[in-house]
N, C-alpha and C positions, 0 to 999 in steps of 0.2 A: 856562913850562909849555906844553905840546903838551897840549891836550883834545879827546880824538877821541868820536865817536858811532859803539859797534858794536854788533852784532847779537852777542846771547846767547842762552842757551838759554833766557833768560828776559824775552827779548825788549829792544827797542835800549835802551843803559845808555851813563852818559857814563864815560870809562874816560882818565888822566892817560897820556900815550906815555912810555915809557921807551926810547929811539932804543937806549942802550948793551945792554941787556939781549933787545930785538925784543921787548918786552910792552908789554900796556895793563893797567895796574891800574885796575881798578873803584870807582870814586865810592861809596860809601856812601848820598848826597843827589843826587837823580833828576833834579832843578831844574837850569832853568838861568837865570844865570853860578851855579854851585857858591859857596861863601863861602870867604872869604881864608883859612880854615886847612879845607882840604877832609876829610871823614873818608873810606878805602878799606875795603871789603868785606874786603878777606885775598885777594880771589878777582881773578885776571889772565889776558888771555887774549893768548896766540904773535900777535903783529904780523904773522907771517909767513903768509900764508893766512887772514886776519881779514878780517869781511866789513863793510869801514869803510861808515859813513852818514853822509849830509852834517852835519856837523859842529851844525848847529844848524838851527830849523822858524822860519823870521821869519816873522813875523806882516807885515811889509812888504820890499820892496825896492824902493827909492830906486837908479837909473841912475844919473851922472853921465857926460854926454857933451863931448865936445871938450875936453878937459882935460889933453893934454900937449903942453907950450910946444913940442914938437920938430914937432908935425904941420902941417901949412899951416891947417889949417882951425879953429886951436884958439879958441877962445871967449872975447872978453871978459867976457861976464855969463856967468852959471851957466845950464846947459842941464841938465835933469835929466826923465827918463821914470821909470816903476815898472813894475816887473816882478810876477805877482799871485807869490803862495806855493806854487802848485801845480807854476811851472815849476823849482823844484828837483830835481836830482838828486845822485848822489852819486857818488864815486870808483868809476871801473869800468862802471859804469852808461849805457846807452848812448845815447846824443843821437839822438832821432828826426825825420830829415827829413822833411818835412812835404810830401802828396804833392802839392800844389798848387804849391810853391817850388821854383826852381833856383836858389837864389841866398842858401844860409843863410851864412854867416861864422861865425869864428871872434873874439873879442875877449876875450882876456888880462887881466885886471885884478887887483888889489888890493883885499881887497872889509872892510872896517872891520865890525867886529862892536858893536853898541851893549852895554853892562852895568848900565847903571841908567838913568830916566825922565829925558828928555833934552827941556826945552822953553825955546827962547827964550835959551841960552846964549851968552857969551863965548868967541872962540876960546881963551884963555887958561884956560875954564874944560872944554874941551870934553873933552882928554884922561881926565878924571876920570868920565867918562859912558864909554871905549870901555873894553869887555871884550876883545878883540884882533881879530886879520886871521886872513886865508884867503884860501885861493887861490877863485879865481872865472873862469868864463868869460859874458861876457855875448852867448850864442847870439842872432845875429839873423837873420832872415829879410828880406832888404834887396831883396826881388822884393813883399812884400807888406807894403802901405802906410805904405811911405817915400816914397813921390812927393805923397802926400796929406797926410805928417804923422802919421801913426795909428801911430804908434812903437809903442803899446800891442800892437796885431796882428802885429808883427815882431818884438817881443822877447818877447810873452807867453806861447807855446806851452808844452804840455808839454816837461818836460827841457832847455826853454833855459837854464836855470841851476843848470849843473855845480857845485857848490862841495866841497872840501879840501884838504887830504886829513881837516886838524883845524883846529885853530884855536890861533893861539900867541899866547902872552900877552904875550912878552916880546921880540919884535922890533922894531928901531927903523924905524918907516915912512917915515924921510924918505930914502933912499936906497938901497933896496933894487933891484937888481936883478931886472927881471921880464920872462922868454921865455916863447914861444909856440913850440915843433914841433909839423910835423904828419907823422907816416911819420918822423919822425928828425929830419926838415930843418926848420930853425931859418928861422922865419916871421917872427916879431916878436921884438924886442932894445929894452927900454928901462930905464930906471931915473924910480923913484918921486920922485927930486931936478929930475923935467921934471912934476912936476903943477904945472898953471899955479893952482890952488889946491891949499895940503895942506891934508891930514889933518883937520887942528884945524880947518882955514876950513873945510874942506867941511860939517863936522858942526855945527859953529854956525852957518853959513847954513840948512841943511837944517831945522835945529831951531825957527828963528826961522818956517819956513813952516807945519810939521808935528812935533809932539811924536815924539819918537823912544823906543821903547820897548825894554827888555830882546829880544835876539834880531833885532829888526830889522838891516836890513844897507844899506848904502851901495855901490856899486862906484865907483872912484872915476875910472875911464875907463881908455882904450884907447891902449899905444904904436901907432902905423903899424906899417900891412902886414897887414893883415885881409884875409882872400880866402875863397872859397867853400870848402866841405867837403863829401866825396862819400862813397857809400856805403862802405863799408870803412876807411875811413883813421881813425886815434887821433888823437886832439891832445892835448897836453900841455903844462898851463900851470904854471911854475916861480916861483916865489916865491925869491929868497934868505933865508934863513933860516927859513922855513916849511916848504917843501915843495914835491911835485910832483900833481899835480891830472892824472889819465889818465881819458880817458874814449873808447872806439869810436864811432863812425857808422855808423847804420844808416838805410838806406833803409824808409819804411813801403810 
């Protein structure tokens, strides 16, 4: 299942994608993860000209950095920052640079969606806590306080963290395919079978620090080839079997 978050006339509903048809049928249950047998309104609205929202509101976001075997710099121990809930945005929506920084980046990820209260778990038990993925860009600002450390001040801003288009329940994480364009031209090229931790270890490590909650999100790091982004240009981060996550840059 594809669970998208859009804007109605009755304000943002979680709504099931229907790819073949170009609709989103309408949840019945406002919650979220929805329950295993979801009920629909009757009522769906055209995919096509829908005004998609980031797919879910966490309540945290858990980074994960240095985490694909392919990078020179990738990480023995777990490296993880958090991003607050504010710097979310959504499909379309436009990533504001920040007027102090030349130097925001783009970072492509794979971003794990938590579905039930997740503390202290086994990786063998972990899949049973994820509600699904999405596409994620984890915006950074690498001119302000990366040289000190203060990761927090470089990844926190408003709109650093693009997320969708939806969120899929049913894709397999350990081998997906995941680009980054920006203007067209293909930036970042990697696949999810180079996380120097999956899926499963990430969330049971994470868990064992910090209780993970329905909505929270994990990102779970960045293939190479991250580079600055400038006033006007789209980026577009691709998931296979997800989707495509488009968002403009605008100068403030």
């Amino acid at each position: 299942m594809h669970l998208a978050r859009v804007m109605t006339e009755h304000g943002p509903r979680y709504g099931a994608v229907d790819p073949k048809e170009r609709s989103v049928r309408i949840l019945a249950d406002e919650c979220f993860p929805p329950g295993p047998s979801p009920q629909f309104t009757g009522l769906s609205v055209p995919l096509d000209g829908a005004r998609l929202l980031a797919p879910v509101a966490p309540g945290k976001i858990v980074v994960i950095g240095r985490n694909y075997g392919s990078r020179a710099d990738a990480a023995d121990t777990l490296v993880l920052h958090l991003k607050p809930p504010t710097a979310v945005t959504g499909p379309g929506e436009p990533i504001l640079l920040p007027s102090g920084s030349k130097d925001v980046r783009y970072e492509g990820e794979l971003a794990v969606v938590i579905g039930s209260v997740c503390r202290a778990v086994d990786p063998d038990q972990a899949e049973a806590h994820v509600f699904g993925y999405t596409c994620a860009n984890d915006v950074t600002a690498w001119d302000i306080g990366t040289e000190g450390g203060q990761w927090t001040k470089a990844k926190g801003m408003d709109t650093f963290c693009p997320l969708g288009p939806w969120i899929t329940t049913d894709v397999d994480p350990a081998a997906a395919v995941i680009t980054t364009h920006v203007n067209g031209e293909l930036r970042q090229h990697g696949s999810t079978a180079e996380l120097t931790r999956a899926t499963a270890v990430l969330v049971s490590e994470v868990s064992h620090l910090m209780t993970l909650l329905p909505g929270d999100l994990l990102l779970t790091g960045t293939p190479g080839g991250s580079a600055s982004l400038a006033d006007g240009d789209e980026v577009t981060v691709a998931i296979e079997g997800i989707g495509a996550l488009r968002n403009p840059v605008v100068g403030r």
